[in-house]
DRENDO-1510 file (C-alpha; in Angstrom, 1 decimal, always signed):
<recs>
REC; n; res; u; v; w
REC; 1; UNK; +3.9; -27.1; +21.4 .
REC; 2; UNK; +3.8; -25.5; +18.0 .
REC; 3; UNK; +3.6; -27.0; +15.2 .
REC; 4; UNK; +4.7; -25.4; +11.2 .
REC; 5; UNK; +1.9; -25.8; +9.6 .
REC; 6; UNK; +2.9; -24.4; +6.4 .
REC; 7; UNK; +0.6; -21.1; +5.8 .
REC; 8; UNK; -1.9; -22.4; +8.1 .
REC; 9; UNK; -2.9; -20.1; +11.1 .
REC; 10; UNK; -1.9; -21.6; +14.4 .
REC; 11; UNK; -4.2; -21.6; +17.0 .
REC; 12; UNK; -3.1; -20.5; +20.2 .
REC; 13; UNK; -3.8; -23.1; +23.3 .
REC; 14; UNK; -4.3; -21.3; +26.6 .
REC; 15; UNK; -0.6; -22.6; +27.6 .
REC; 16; UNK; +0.8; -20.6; +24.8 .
REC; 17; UNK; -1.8; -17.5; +25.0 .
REC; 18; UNK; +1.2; -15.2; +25.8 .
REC; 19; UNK; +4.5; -17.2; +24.4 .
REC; 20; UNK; +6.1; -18.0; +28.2 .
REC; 21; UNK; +4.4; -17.8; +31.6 .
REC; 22; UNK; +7.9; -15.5; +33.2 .
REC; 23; UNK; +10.0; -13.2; +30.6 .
REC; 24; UNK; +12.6; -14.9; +28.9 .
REC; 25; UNK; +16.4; -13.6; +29.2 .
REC; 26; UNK; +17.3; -11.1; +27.1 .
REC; 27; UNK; +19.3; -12.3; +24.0 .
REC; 28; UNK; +23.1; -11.5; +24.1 .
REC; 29; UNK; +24.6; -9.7; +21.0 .
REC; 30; UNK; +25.5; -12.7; +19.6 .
REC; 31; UNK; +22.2; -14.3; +20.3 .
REC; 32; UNK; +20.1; -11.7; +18.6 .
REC; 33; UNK; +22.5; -12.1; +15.6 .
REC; 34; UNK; +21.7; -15.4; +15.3 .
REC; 35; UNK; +18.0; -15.1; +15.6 .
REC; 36; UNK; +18.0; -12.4; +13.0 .
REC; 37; UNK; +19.7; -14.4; +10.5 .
REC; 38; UNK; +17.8; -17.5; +10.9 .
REC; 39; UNK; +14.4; -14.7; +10.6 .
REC; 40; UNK; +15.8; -13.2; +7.6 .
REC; 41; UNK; +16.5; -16.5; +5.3 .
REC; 42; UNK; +12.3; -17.6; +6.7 .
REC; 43; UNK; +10.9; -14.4; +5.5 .
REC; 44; UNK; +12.7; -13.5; +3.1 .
REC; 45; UNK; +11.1; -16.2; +1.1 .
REC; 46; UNK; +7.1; -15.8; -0.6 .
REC; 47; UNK; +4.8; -15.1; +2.5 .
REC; 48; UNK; +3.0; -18.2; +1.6 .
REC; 49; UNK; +5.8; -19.7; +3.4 .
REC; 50; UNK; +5.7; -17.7; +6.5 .
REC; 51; UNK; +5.7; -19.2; +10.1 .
REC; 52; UNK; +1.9; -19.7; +10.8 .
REC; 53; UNK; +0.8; -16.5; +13.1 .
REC; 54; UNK; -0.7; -17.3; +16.6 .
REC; 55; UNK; -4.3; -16.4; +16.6 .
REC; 56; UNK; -7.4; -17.7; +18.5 .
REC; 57; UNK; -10.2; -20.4; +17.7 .
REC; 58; UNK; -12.2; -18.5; +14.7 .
REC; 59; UNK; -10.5; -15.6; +13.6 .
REC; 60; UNK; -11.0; -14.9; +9.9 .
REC; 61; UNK; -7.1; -14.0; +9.2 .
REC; 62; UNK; -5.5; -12.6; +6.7 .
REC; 63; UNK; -1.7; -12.2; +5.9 .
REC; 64; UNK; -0.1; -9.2; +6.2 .
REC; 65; UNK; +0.9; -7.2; +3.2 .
REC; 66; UNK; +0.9; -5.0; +0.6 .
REC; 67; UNK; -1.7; -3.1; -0.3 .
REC; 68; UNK; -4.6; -3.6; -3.0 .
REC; 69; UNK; -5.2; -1.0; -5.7 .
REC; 70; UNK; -7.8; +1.4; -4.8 .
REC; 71; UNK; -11.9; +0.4; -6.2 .
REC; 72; UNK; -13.7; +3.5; -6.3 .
REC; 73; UNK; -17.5; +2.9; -6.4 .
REC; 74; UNK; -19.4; +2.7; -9.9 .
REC; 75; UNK; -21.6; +5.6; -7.6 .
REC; 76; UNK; -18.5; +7.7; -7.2 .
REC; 77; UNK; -15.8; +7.0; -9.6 .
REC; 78; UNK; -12.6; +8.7; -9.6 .
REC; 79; UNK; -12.2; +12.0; -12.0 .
REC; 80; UNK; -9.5; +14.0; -11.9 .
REC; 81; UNK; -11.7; +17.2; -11.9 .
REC; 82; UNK; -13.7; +15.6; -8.8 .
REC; 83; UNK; -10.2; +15.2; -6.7 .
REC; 84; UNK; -9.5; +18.8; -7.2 .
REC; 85; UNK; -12.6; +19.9; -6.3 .
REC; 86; UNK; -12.6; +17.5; -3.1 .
REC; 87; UNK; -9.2; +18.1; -2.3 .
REC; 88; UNK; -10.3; +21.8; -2.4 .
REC; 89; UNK; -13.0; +21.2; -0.1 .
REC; 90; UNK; -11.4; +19.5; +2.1 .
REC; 91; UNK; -8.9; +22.5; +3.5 .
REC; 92; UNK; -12.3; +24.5; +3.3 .
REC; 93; UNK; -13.0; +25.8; +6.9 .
REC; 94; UNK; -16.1; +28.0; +5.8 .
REC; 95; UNK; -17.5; +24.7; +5.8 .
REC; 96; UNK; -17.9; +24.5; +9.1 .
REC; 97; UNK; -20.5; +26.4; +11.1 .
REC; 98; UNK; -17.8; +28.5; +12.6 .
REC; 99; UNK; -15.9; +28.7; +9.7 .
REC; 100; UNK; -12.9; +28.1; +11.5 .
REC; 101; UNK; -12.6; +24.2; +11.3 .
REC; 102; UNK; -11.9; +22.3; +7.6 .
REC; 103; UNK; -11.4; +18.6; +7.4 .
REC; 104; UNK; -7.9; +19.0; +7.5 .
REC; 105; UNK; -8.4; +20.8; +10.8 .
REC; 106; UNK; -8.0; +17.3; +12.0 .
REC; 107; UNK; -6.5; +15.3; +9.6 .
REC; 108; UNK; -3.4; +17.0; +8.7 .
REC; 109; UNK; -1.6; +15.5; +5.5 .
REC; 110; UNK; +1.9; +16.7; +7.8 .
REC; 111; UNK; +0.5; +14.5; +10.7 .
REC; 112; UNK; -0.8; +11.6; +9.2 .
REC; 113; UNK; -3.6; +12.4; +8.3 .
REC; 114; UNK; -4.4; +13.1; +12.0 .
REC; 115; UNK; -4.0; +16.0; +14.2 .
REC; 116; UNK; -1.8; +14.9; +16.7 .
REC; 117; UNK; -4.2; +15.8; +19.5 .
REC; 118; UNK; -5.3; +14.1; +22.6 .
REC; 119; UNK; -9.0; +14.6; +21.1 .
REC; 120; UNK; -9.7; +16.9; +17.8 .
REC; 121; UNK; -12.0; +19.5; +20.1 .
REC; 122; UNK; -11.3; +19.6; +23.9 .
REC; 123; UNK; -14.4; +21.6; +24.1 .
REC; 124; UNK; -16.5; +19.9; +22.8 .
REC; 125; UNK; -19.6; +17.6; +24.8 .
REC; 126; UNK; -18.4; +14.0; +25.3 .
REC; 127; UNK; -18.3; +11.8; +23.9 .
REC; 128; UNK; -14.6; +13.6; +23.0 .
REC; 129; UNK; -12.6; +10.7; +20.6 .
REC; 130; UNK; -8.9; +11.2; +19.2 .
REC; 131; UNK; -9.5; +11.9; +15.4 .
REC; 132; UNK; -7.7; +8.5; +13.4 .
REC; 133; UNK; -5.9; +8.6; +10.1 .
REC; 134; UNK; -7.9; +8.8; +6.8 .
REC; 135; UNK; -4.5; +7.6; +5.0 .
REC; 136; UNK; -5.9; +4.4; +3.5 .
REC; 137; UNK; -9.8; +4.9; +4.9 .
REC; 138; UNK; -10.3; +3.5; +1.2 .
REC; 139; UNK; -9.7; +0.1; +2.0 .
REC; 140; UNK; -12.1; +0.4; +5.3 .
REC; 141; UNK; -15.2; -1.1; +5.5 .
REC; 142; UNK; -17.1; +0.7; +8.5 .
REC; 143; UNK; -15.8; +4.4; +9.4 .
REC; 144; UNK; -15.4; +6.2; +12.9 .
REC; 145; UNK; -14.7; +4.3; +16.2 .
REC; 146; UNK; -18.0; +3.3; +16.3 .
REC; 147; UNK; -18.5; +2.2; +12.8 .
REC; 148; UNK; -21.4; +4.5; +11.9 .
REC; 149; UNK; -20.3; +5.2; +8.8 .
REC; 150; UNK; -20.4; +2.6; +5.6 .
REC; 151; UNK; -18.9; +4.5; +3.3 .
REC; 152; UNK; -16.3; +7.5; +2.7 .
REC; 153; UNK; -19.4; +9.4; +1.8 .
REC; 154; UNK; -21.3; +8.9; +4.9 .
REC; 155; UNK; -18.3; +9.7; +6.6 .
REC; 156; UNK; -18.1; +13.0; +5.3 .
REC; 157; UNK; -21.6; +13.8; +5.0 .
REC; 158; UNK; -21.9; +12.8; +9.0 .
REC; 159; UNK; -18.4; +15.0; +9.4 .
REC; 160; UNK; -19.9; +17.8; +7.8 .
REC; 161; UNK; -23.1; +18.0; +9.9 .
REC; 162; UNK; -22.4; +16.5; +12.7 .
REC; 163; UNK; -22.4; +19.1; +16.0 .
REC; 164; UNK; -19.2; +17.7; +17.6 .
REC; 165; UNK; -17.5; +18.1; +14.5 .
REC; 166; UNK; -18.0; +20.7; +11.6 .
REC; 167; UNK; -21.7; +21.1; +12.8 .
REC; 168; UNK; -22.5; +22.7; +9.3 .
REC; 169; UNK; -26.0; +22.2; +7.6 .
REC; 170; UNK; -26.6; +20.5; +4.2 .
REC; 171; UNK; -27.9; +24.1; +3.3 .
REC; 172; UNK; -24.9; +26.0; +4.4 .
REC; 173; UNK; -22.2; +23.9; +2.3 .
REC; 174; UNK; -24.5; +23.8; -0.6 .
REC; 175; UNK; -25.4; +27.7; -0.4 .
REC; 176; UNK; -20.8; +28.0; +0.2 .
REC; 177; UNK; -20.3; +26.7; -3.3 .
REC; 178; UNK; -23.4; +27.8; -5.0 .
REC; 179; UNK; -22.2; +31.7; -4.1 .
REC; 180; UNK; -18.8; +31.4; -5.5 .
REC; 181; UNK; -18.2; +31.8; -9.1 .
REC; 182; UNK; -14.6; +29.3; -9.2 .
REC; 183; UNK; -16.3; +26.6; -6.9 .
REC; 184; UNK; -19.3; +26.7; -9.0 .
REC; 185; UNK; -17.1; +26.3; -12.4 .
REC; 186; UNK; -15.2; +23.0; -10.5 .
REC; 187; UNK; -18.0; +21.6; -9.4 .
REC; 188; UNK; -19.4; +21.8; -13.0 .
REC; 189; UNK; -16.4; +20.0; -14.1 .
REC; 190; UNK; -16.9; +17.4; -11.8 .
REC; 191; UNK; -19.9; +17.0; -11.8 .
REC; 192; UNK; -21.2; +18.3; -15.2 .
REC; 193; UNK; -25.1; +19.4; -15.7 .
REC; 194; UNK; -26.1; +18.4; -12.6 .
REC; 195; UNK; -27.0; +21.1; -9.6 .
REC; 196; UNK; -24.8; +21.2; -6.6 .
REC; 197; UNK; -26.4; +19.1; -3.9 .
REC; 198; UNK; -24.7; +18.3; -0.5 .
REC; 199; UNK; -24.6; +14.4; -1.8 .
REC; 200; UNK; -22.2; +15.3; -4.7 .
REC; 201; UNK; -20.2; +17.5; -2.7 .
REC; 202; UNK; -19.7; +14.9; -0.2 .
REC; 203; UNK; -18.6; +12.6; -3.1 .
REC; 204; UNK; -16.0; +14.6; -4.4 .
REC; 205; UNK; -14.3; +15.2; -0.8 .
REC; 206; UNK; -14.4; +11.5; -0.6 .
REC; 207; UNK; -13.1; +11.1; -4.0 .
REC; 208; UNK; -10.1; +13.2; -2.9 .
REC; 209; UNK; -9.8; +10.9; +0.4 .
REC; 210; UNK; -9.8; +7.7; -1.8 .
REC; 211; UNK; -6.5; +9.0; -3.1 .
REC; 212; UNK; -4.8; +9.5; +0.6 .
REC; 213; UNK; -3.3; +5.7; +0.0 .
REC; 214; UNK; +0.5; +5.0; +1.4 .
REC; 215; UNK; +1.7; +1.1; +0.6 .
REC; 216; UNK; +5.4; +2.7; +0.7 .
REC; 217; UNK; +6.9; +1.8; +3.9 .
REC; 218; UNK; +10.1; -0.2; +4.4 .
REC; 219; UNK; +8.0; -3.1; +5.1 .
REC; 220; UNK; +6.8; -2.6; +1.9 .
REC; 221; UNK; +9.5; -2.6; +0.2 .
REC; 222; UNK; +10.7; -5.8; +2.3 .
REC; 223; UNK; +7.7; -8.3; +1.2 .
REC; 224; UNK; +8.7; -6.8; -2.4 .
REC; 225; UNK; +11.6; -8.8; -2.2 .
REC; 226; UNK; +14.5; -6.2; -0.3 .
REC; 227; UNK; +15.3; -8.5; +2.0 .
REC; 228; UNK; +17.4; -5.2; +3.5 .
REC; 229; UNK; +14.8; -3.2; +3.6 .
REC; 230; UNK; +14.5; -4.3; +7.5 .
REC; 231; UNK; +16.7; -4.1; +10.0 .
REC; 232; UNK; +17.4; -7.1; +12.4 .
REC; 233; UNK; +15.6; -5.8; +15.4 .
REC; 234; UNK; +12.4; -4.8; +12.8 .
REC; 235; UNK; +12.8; -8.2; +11.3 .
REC; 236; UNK; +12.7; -9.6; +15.5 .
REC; 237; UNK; +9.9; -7.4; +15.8 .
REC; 238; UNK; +7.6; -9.3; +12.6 .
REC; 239; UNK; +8.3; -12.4; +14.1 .
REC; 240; UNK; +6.8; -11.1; +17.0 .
REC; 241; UNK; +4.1; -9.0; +15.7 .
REC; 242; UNK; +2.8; -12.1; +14.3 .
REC; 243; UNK; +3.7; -14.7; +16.5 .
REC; 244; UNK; +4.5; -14.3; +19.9 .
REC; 245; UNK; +3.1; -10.7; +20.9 .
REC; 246; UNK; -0.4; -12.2; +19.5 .
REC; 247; UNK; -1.3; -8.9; +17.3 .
REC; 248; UNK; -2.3; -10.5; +14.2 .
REC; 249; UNK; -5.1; -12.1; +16.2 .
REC; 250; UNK; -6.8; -8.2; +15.7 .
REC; 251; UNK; -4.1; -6.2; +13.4 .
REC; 252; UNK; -4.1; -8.3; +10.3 .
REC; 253; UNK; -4.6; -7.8; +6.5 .
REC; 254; UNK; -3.0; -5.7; +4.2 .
REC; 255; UNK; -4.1; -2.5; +6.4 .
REC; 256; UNK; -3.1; -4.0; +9.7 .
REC; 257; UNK; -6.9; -4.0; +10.9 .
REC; 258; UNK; -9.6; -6.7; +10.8 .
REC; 259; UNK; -12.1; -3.6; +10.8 .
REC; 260; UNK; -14.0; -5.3; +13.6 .
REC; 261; UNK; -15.1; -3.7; +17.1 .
REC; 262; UNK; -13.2; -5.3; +20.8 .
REC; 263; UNK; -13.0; -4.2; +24.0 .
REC; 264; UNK; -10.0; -3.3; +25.2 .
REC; 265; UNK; -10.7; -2.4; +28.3 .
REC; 266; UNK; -10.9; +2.0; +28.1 .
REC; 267; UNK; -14.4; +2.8; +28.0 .
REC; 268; UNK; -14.3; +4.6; +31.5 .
REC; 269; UNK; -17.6; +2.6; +32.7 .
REC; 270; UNK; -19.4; +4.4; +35.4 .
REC; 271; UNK; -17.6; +7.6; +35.2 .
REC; 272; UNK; -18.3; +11.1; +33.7 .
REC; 273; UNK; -16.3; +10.3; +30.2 .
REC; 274; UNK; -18.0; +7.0; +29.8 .
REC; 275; UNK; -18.3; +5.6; +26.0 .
REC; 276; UNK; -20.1; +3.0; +25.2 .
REC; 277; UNK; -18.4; +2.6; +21.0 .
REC; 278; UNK; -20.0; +0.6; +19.5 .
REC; 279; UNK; -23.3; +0.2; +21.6 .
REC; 280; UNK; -24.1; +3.7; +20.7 .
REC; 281; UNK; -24.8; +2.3; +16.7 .
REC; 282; UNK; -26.1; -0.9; +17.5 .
REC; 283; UNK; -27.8; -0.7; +20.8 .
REC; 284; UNK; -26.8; -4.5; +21.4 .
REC; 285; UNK; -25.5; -4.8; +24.9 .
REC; 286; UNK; -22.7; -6.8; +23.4 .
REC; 287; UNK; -20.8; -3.9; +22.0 .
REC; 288; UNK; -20.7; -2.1; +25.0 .
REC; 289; UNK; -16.9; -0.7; +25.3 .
REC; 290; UNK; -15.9; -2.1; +21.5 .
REC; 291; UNK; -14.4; +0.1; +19.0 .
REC; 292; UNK; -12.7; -0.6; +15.9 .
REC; 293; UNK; -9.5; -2.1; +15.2 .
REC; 294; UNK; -7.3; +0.9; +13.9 .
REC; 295; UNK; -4.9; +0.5; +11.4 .
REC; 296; UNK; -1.3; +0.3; +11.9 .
REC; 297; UNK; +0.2; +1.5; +9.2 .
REC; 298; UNK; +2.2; +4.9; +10.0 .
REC; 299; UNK; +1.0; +4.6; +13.8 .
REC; 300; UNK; +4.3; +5.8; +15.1 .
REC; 301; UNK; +3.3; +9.7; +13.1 .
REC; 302; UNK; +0.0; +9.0; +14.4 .
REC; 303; UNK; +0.0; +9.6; +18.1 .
REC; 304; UNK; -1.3; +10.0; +20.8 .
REC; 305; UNK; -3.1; +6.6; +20.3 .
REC; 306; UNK; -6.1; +4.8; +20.9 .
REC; 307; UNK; -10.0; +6.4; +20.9 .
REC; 308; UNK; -8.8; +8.1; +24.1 .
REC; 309; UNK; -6.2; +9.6; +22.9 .
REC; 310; UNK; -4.0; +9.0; +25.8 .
REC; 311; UNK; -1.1; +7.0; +24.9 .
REC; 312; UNK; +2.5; +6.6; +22.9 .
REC; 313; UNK; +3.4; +4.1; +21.7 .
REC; 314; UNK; +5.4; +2.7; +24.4 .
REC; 315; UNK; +2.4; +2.8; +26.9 .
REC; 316; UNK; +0.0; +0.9; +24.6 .
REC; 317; UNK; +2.7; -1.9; +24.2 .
REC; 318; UNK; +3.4; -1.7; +28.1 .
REC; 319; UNK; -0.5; -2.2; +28.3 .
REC; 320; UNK; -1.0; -5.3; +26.0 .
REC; 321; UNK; +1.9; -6.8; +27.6 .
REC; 322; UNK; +0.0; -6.5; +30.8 .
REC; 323; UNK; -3.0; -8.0; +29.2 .
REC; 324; UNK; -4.9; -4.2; +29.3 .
REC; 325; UNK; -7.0; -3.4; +32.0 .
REC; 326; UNK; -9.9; -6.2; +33.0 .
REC; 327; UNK; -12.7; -4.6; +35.7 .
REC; 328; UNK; -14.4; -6.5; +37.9 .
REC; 329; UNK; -17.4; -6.7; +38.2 .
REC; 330; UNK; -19.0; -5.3; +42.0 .
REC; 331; UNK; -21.9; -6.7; +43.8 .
REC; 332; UNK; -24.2; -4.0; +42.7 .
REC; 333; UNK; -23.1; -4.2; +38.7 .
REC; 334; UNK; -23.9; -8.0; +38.8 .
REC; 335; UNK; -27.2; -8.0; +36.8 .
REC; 336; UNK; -26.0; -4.9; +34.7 .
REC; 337; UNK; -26.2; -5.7; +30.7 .
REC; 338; UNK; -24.2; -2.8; +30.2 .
REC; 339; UNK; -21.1; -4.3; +31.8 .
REC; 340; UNK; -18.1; -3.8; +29.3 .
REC; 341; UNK; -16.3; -7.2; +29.2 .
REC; 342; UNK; -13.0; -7.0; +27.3 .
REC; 343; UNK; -12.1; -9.1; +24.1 .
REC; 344; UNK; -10.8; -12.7; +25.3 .
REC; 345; UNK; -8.4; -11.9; +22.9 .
REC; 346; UNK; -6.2; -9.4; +25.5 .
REC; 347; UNK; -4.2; -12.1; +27.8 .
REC; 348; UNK; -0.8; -11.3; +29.7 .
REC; 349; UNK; +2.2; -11.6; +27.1 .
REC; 350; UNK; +5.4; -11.6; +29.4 .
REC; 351; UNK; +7.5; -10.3; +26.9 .
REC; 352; UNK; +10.7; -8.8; +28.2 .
REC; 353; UNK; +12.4; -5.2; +27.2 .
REC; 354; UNK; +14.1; -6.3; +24.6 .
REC; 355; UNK; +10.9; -7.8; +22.9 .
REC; 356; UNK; +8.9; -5.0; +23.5 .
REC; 357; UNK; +11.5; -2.9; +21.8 .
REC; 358; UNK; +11.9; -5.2; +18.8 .
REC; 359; UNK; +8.0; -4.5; +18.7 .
REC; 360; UNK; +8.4; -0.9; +18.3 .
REC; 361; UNK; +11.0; -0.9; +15.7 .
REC; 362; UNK; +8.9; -3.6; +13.4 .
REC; 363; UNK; +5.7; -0.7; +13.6 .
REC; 364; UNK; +8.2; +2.1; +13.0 .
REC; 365; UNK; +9.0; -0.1; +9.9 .
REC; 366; UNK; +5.2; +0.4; +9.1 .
REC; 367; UNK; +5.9; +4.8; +8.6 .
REC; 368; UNK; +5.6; +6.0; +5.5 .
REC; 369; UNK; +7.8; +8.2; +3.7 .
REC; 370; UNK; +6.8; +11.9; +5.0 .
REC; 371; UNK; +3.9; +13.3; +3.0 .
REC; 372; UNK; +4.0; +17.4; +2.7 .
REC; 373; UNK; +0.8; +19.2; +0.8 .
REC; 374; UNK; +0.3; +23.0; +0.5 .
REC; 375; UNK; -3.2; +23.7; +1.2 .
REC; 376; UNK; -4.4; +24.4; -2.2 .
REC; 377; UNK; -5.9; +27.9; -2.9 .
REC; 378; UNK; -9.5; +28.6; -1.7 .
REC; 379; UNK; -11.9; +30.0; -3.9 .
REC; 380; UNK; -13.2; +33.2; -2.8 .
REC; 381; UNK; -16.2; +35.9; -3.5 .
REC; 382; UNK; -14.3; +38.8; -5.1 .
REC; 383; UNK; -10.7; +37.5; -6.2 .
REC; 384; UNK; -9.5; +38.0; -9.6 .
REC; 385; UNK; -9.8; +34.2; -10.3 .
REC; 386; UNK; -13.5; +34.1; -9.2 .
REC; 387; UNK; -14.1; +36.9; -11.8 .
REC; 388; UNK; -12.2; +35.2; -14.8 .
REC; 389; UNK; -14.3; +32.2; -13.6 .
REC; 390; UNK; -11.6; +30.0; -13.2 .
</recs>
């Protein structure tokens, strides 16, 4: 049975792993009132007061909520001047080896910050992953599915250089903005008396991405204190998210994300598209098939979903109710240390239609207001600006 334990996370028994062994009736009209308004007057109050969340034995919770202010690093601090130049960089495509793919290429400020693709290059060698947000990568502490990254600028450096990306060389962006006259005049406002080096380059494109920060959705506003900022099947929906549906036991903190790696179950063991995550950095047989929590903020502008690529919304939520996909293990894989086993976290939920919907409406809460950016204008060898040197 559970118990209110003021802010303290409740630990979920195996009885209650999902909430109900069967689906529960679907609330009548008048039931779905009442449960709204009895929600409403709980959290409308601090969220020190909240019902405790459901989690598991040793997870290192945190309470959903607004988000921090930005810390830029004493290496990189923010400039104005080193924003522009980033941001500039950023919708750059001669950056890339073919010249054809910028940074926004897959994370397009109209999308996201992603690209709306199943994976960013279909053509590209496996393994192919769907390209996440960078809206609030600032408050991340590990980059990419895998977590190769450890900062913004390893991220872009690896982005930059990496063949299944941009596949660009140090050399090549360095010699790009060396041989225009207007980049050369930014980067010497960014960066003044110092020689253009792929390092600062990097820095200034993640500079730019430090500012890509949202923290304005209607939940937002909500724990602000609008206690109308949420509709009643929303406000269903956080009781849920938090409770019942178990997501705060992975999706927690103020960017919906513990930043750690499970396995849910999609890493296509023993066939051709096979991706190991995690593994692939670490090389401990214990990441096999783990990749990092993504963030949920804006997820509903940010499909398809997961590091396939291959799901809406409504499919992932089918999935988790289901308890995701669990292999078993066949005679001959007995003895193999490179067995994915999925996070003990993932258990059957039973929750009904109605639930499942209340779901989606509380992460639709999570959108934030529509972000439109004109590309900015591109420095180039023989226009009037780059003669003027501005």
């Amino acid at each position: 049975m559970c118990a209110w334990l003021g802010s303290t996370p409740l630990l979920a028994d195996d009885e209650a792993a999902s909430g109900r062994t069967t689906p529960r009736p679907e609330r009548t009209a008048t039931e779905r009132d009442v449960e709204a308004q009895r929600l409403r007057e709980i959290y409308r109050s601090d969220r020190s007061r909240w019902p405790p969340p459901m989690i598991d034995p040793g997870i290192e919770w945190r309470e959903i909520g607004p988000l921090p202010t930005v810390v830029h690093p004493e290496s990189n601090p923010l400039s104005p001047a080193k924003v522009t130049l980033g941001k500039t960089l950023f919708f750059d495509a001669r950056l890339s080896s073919s010249g054809k793919l910028a940074c926004a290429s897959c994370h397009e400020p109209n999308l996201g910050w992603a690209d709306g693709r199943t994976v960013s290059q279909p053509l590209r060698p496996a393994p192919a992953r769907n390209a996440p947000t960078i809206r609030n990568a600032a408050f991340h502490g590990l980059l990419f599915w895998d977590g190769r990254a450890e900062s913004l600028e390893q991220q872009v450096e690896q982005a930059l250089t990496n063949p299944h990306d941009m596949g660009a060389s140090a050399e090549h962006v360095v010699g790009l903005v060396s041989g225009i006259p207007r980049y050369r005049a930014r980067f010497e406002e960014a960066f003044p008396n110092e020689p253009v080096t792929f390092a600062a380059l990097a820095k200034a494109i993640a500079c730019f991405e430090r500012t890509i920060v949202g923290g304005r959705s209607r939940f937002d506003e909500f724990v602000a204190g609008d206690a109308a900022a949420l509709t009643d099947a929303e406000l269903i929906g956080l009781d849920l998210f938090r409770r019942e549906a178990r997501c705060t036991n992975c999706h927690h903190g103020p960017v919906f994300s513990d930043g750690r790696f499970h396995d849910l179950g999609l890493s296509f063991y023993g066939r051709s598209r096979e991706d190991r995550g995690r593994h692939a950095v670490t090389g401990d047989p214990k990441d096999v098939g783990r990749f990092r929590t993504p963030t949920l903020r804006d997820v509903t502008r940010t499909t398809p979903l997961m590091h396939t690529g291959m799901f809406e919304l409504s499919g992932v939520l089918n999935m988790y109710n289901a308890g995701m996909v669990t292999l078993k293990r066949q005679d001959f894989q007995r003895d193999d240390p490179l067995f994915p086993v999925k996070s003990p976290h993932l258990k059957p939920l039973n929750l009904n239609q109605q639930d499942l919907a209340d779901l989606a409406a509380f992460l639709g809460a999570l959108e934030e207001p529509r972000h439109r950016m004109m590309p900015p204008d591109l420095p180039g060898l023989n226009d009037e600006a780059a003669r003027s040197g501005r």
